[in-house]
C-alpha positions in Angstrom: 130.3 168.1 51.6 128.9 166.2 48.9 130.5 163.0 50.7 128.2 164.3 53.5 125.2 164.6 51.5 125.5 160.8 50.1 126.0 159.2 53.7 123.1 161.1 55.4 120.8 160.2 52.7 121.1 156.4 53.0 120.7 157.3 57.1 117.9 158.8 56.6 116.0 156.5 54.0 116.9 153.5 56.9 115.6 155.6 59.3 112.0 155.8 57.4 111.7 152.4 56.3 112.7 151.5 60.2 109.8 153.9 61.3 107.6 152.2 58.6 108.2 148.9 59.6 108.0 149.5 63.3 104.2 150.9 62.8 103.5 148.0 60.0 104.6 145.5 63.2 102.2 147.2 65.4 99.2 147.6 62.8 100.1 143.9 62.2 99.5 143.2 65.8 96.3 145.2 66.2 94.9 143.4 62.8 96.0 139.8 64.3 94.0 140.2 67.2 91.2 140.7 65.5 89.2 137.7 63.7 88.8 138.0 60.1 88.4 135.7 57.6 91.5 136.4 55.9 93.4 133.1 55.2 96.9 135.3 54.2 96.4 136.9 58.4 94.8 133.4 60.1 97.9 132.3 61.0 99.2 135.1 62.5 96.1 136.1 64.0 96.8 132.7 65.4 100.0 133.1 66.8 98.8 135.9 68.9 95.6 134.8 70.0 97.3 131.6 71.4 99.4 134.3 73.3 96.7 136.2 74.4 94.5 132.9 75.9 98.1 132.0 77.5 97.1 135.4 79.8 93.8 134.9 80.2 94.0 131.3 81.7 97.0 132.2 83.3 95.3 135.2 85.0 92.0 133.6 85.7 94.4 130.8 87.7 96.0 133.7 89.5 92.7 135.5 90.3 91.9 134.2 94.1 92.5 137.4 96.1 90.8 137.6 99.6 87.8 139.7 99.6 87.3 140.0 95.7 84.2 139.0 94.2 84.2 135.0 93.4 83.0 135.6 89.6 84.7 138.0 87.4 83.1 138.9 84.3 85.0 137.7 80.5 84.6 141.3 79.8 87.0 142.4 83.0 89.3 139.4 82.5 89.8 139.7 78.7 91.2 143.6 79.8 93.0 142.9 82.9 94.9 140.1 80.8 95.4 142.4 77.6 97.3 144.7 79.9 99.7 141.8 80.7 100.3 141.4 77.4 100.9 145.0 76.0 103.4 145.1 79.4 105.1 142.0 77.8 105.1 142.7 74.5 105.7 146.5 73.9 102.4 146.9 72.1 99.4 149.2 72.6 96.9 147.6 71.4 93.7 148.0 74.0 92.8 151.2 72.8 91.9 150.2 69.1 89.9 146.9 70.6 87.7 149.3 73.2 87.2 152.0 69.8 86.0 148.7 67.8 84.2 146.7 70.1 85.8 143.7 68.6 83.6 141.5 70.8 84.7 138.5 67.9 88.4 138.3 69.8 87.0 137.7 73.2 84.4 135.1 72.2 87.7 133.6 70.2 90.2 133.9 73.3 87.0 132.2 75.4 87.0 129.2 72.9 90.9 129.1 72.5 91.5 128.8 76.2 88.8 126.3 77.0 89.9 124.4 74.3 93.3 124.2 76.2 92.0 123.3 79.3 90.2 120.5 77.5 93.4 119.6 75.9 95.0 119.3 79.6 92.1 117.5 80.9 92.3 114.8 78.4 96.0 114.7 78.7 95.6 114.1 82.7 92.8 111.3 81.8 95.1 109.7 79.1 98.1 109.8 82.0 95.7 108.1 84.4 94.9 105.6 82.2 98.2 104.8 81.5 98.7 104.2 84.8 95.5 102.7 85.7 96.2 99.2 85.2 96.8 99.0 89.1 94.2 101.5 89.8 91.0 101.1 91.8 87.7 102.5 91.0 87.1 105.7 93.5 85.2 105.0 96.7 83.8 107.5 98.8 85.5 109.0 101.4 83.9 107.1 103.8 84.3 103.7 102.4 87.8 104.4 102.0 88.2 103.9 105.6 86.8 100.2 105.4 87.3 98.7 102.1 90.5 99.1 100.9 92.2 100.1 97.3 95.1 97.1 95.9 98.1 97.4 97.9 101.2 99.4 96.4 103.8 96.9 94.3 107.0 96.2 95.9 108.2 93.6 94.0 106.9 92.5 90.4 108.4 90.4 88.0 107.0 87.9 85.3 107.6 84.8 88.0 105.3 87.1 90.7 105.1 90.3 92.9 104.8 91.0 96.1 102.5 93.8 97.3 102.4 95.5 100.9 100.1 98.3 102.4 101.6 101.7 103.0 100.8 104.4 105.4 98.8 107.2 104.8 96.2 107.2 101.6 93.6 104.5 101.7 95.7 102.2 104.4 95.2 105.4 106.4 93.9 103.4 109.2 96.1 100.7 109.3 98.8 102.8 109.7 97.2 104.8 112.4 97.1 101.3 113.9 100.5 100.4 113.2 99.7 97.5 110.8 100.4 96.4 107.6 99.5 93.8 105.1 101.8 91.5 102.8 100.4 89.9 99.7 102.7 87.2 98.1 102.1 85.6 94.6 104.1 83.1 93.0 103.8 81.5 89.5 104.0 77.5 89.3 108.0 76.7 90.0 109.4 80.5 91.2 111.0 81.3 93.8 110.9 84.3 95.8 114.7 85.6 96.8 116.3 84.8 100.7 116.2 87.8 103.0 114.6 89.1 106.1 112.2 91.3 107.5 112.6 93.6 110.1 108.9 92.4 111.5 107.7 89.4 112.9 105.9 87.5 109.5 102.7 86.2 110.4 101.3 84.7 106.9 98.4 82.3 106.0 98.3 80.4 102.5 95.2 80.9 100.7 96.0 79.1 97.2 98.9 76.5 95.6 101.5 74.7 97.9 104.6 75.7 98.8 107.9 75.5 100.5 109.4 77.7 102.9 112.9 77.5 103.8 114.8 79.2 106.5 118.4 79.4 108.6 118.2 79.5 112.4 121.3 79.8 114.4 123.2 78.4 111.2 121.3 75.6 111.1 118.2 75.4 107.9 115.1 74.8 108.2 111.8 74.1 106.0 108.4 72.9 106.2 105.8 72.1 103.1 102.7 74.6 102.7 99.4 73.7 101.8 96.3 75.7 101.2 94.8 76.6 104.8 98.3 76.7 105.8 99.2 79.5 109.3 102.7 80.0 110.3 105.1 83.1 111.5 109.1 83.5 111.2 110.2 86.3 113.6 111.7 89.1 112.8 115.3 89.0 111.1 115.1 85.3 109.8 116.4 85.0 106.8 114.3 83.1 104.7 113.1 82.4 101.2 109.7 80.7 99.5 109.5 78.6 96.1 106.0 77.5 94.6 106.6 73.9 94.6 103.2 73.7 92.2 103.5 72.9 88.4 99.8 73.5 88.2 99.1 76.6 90.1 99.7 79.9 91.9 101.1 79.9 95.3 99.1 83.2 97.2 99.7 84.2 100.5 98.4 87.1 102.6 100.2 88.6 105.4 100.1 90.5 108.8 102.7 92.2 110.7 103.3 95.4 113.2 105.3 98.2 111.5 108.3 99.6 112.7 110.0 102.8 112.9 110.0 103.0 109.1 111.6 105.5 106.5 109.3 107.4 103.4 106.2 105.4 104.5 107.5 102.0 104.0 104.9 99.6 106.8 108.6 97.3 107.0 112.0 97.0 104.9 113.1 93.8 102.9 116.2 93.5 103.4 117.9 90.9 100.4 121.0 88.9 101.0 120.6 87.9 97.0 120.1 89.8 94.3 122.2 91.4 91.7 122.1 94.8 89.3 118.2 95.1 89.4 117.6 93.5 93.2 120.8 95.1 95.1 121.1 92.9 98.4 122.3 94.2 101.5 126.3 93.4 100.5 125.8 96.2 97.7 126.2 99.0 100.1 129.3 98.5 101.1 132.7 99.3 99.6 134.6 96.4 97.5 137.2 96.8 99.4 135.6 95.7 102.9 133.9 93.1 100.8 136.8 91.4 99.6 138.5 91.6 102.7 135.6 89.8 104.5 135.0 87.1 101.7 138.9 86.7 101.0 138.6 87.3 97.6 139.8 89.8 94.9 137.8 93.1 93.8 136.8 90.9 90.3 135.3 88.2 92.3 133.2 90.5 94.3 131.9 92.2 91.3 130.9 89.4 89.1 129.0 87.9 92.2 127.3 91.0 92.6 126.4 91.6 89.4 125.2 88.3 87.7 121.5 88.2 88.6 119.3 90.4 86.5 116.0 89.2 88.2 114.0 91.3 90.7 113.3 89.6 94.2 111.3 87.3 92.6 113.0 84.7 89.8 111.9 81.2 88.6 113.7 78.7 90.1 116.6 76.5 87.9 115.7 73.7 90.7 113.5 71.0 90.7 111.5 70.0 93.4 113.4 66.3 94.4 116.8 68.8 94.2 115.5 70.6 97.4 114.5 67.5 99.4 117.9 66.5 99.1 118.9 69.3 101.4 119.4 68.9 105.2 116.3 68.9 107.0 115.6 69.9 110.6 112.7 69.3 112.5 110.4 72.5 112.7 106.9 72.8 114.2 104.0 71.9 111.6 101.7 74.9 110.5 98.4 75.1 111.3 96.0 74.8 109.2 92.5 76.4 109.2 90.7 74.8 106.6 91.5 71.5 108.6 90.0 72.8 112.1 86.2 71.8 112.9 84.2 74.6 112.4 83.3 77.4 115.7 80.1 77.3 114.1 77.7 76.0 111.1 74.5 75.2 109.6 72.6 74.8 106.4 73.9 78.4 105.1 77.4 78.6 106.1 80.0 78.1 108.3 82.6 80.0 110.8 86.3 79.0 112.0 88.7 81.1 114.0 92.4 80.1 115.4 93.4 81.7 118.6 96.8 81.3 121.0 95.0 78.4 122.5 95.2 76.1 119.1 98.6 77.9 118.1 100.6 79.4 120.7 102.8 81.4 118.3 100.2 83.5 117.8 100.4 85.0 121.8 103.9 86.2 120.4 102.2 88.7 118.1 98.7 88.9 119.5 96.9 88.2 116.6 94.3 85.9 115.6 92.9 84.4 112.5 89.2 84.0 111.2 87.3 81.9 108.3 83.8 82.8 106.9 82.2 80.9 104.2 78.4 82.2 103.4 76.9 79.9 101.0 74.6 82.1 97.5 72.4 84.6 99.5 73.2 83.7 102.5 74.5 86.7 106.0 76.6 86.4 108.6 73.9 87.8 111.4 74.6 91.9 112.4 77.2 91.6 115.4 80.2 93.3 116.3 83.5 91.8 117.7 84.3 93.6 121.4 88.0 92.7 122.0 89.4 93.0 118.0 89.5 94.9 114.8 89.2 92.5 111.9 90.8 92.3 108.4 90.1 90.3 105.7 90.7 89.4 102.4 87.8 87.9 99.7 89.1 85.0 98.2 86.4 83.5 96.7 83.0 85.3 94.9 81.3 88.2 96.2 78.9 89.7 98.5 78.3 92.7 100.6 79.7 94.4 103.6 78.1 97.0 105.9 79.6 98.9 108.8 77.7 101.2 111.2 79.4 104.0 112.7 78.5 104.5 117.0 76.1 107.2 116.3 74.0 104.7 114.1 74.9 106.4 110.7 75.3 103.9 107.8 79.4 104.0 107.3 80.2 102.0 104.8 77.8 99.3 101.9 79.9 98.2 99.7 80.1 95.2 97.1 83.5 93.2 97.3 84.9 90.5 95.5 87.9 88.2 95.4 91.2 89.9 95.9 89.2 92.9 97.7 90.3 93.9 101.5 88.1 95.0 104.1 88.5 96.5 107.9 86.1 96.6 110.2 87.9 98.2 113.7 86.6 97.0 117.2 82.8 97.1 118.3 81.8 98.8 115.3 78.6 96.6 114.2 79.0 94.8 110.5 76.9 92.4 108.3 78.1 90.3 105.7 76.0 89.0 102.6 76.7 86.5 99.7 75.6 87.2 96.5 73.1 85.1 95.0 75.1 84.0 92.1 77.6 81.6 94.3 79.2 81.5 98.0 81.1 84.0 99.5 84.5 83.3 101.6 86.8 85.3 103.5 90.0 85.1 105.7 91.5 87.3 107.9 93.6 88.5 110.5 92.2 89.8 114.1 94.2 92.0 116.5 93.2 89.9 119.6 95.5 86.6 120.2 92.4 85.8 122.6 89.2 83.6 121.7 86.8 86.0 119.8 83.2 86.9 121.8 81.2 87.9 119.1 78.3 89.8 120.0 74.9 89.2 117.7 72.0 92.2 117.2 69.8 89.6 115.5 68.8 85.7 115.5 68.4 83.3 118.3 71.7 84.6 119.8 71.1 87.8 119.7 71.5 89.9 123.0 68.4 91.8 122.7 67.1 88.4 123.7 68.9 88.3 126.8 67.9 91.3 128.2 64.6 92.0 130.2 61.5 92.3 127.7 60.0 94.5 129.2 63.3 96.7 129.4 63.7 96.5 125.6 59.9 97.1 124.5 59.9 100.3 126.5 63.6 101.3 125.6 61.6 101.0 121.4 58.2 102.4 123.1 56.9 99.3 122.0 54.1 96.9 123.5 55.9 93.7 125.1 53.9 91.3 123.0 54.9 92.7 120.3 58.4 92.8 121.0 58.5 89.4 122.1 56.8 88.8 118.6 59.8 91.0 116.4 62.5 89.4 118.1 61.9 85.1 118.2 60.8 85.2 114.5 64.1 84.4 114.0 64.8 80.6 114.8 68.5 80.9 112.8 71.5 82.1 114.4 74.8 83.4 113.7 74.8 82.5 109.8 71.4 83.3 108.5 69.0 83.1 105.1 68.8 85.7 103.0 64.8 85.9 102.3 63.4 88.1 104.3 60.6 86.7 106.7 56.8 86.8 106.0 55.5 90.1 106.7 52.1 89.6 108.9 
C-alpha cells in the first residue's frame, strides 16, 4: 500500500507540472503575439510574428476567388490568417487578441510582411542584375516587334561567341517568318571550330578580314574575307572561319530560313571537333562503333575525344602563312558591297543594294542585301519597300527609326545604335534619321532576291507627285495651289536634310 502511495505521488506531481507547463506554453504564445517592449519576450514574440506574417502573405496570395470583393480589409485578413495558424499550431489564441484589441500586432504583422516582400523584391532585382550583363533595357510592347533585344549566346568563349535569334520572345516575328539571324565574332587570330549547318548560310562581313575554309565533295576549299564581303555555303557544308587579323575583330552577321527545329533552336550546329566542353557529332555514338569505323582501340577513341577543352570557338596554334600552304581550289569570289557604285547618293548620304542580278547565289535563297549610310542629321525620305521585309543591323553611330502601322498609328520611334537590330516587314512605311553627333550606317538583309522598288511619301520622288493634283488636293480637302505648293518644296530626294524647311 504504501508502495502505492509513493508511485502515485510522483504521477501525480508530473502530471501538474505537465498541466502547468502546457498552459505556461500557451500564455507564452498569447503574450508573444502581442508587442511589448520586453527585451527578455522580443525574441520570441519574434519567432511567432514571423510565423504569423508567413499566413498573412501566404493567404493574401491565395485570396483571388471569383466573385469576392477585390480589396479585403487588414482587419479581415489579419483573422482569416490567425485561424490558419491556431489550426496549425494547436493554439487558441484569437479570443484573447479580439478581448484586447491588440491593434499593435496587426500594424506589426503589416510591417513584417511587407518587409518580406521588399526583401523578395530586392532579391529578384539583385538576380536580374546578375544576370543583366546580356540584358536589354525594356521596350514597349510595340517596339518589341521592330527593334529587337541582343540575340541569345550559343557559343562564348574568351577567343569569341557566336549569337543566334530564337523563336518566340522578342524575335517573335522572325520566327513567325521562319527566319533567323547569326552574329559571328572573332578575336584577332581565333578560330571558330569545322561543322555544319542544317541551313543554307547566307553571311555578310561587317568588320576585320577573314578566312573561310570549307570541304566539297572531299575536295577543300577557301576564299579570303574582307570587310563588305557577301557569300553563302549551303546547307550541310562543313566548314570552319579563323580571323586572319592581328589587329582586329572579325564580325559577321547572318541570315538563314529555319528548319523543323527542336526547343526553339532557329537551326542546329552540328560540330565534327570539339572535345569534353564542345561534344562533336562522334560523341553520341558508342566507343565501340567508333573504333570499329576508325580502326582503332577504345583508348585511342577516348583521348581523341577528350583532348579539347575549348568551346566551338578556340584561338588558333596556326599562323597565317601555315594555312596558305594548304591545297587550294578555285571557288567563286564574294561579293562585296562596299565595293559596288552606289543605287543612289547625294550631299547627305548614300544607298547600295545587291540583288540575284549582281550575285546569282542569292536566287538560291531569295534574299537580298541593302547598305544605308546617312551622313550627321541627315533621313532617308518616308517610303516603304512593296515586294520585302527588311532587317538590319547598326554598325556604325546612331539615329532614329520610325514605323507606321496601316491604320496610320505611330508603331514604333525608337533610338538605335551600333550593334542594335531593326525589322521593318513589307509595305509598312519607315523613316530613318542620323543623329547630329556623326553618320549613321546600316546593313541588312531583305526577303526579296528581286531588285528593290522603293516607294517614297516625300521629296522629288515621291508618289504623291505622280498622281493627279487635283485628285490629291481634294483627297486632303485642300486648294490645288496650295497643294502644288506643300508638295515641290522639296527639291531633295530619297536621302534628305534634316532642317526643316522655312515655314511661310
Amino acid at each position: 500500500m504504501c508502495l502505492m502511495k509513493f508511485c502515485i505521488l510522483p504521477a501525480f506531481v508530473l502530471f501538474v507540472l505537465s498541466l502547468h507547463c502546457s498552459i505556461q506554453r500557451q500564455y507564452a504564445c498569447v503574450l508573444a503575439l502581442r508587442i511589448t517592449d520586453s527585451s527578455s519576450e522580443k525574441g520570441l514574440n519574434n519567432r511567432h510574428i514571423d510565423t504569423y506574417a508567413e499566413y498573412v502573405h501566404d493567404d493574401e496570395e491565395n485570396y483571388v476567388n471569383p466573385g469576392d470583393a477585390l480589396e479585403r480589409s487588414s482587419e479581415d485578413r489579419l483573422h482569416r490568417a490567425l485561424h490558419r495558424y491556431e489550426v496549425s499550431s494547436g493554439f487558441t489564441v484569437r479570443e484573447e487578441l479580439n478581448d484586447q484589441k491588440d491593434l499593435s500586432l496587426q500594424e506589426n504583422v503589416e510591417e513584417r510582411r511587407g518587409g518580406r516582400m521588399r526583401r523578395e523584391e530586392e532579391e529578384e532585382e539583385e538576380e536580374q542584375e546578375e544576370e543583366g550583363d546580356d540584358d536589354e533595357p525594356e521596350r514597349p510592347r510595340d517596339s518589341e516587334r521592330f527593334v529587337f533585344g541582343k540575340p541569345a549566346k550559343l557559343i562564348k568563349t574568351e577567343a569569341g561567341e557566336l549569337r543566334i535569334t530564337s523563336h518566340g520572345g522578342l524575335n517573335d516575328e522572325l520566327g513567325k517568318r521562319r527566319m533567323g539571324l547569326g552574329f559571328l565574332t572573332l578575336e584577332p587570330n581565333a578560330l571558330l571550330l569545322p561543322h555544319y549547318l542544317d541551313v543554307h548560310w547566307l553571311f555578310l562581313v561587317y568588320k576585320g578580314r577573314g578566312r573561310l575554309s570549307w570541304v566539297d565533295n572531299a575536295d577543300f576549299h577557301e576564299v579570303d574575307l574582307e570587310e563588305g564581303d557577301l557569300y553563302k555555303l549551303d546547307s550541310g557544308t562543313v566548314f570552319h572561319v579563323y580571323n586572319v587579323d592581328e589587329g582586329q575583330r572579325l564580325s559577321i552577321f547572318s541570315i538563314f530560313d529555319t528548319v523543323s527545329v527542336f526547343d526553339d533552336e532557329p537551326f542546329h550546329t552540328f560540330f565534327l571537333a570539339g572535345g569534353k566542353k564542345q561534344r562533336t557529332v562522334l560523341s553520341g555514338f558508342d566507343e565501340s562503333i567508333l573504333a570499329t569505323a576508325f580502326k582503332a582501340s577504345w583508348d585511342q577513341v577516348s583521348d581523341v575525344l577528350s583532348s579539347q577543352t575549348s568551346e566551338g570557338i578556340m584561338y588558333s596554334i596556326q599562323r597565317n602563312e601555315s594555312l596558305n600552304m594548304m591545297k587550294r581550289n578555285a571557288s567563286d569570289k564574294p561579293f562585296n558591297i562596299y565595293e559596288k557604285k552606289a543605287d543612289f547618293s547625294n550631299d547627305y548620304g548614300a544607298a547600295t543594294s545587291v540583288h540575284e542580278d549582281d550575285y546569282s547565289v542569292l536566287k538560291d535563297v531569295n534574299k537580298g542585301v541593302f547598305f544605308v549610310r546617312l551622313k550627321a542629321g541627315a533621313l532617308l525620305a518616308p517610303h516603304w519597300n512593296p515586294r520585302a521585309t527588311e532587317i538590319a543591323l547598326v554598325t556604325n553611330g546612331e539615329g532614329e527609326i520610325h514605323v507606321v502601322y496601316p491604320n496610320g498609328t505611330a508603331a514604333a520611334t525608337e533610338r538605335v545604335q551600333k550593334g542594335d537590330i531593326f525589322y521593318v516587314p513589307q509595305s509598312f512605311p519607315m523613316c530613318q534619321i542620323a543623329a547630329r553627333n556623326g553618320p549613321f550606317e546600316f546593313v541588312g538583309f531583305s526577303t526579296s532576291s528581286r531588285p528593290n522598288r522603293p516607294q517614297f511619301l516625300a521629296g522629288g520622288m515621291s508618289v504623291l507627285q505622280g498622281l493627279d493634283i487635283d485628285l490629291v488636293a481634294s483627297s486632303y480637302n485642300v486648294p490645288t495651289r496650295r497643294m502644288q505648293d506643300f508638295l515641290s518644296r522639296q527639291n531633295e530626294s530619297i536621302i534628305l536634310p534634316g532642317e526643316p524647311l522655312p515655314t511661310s
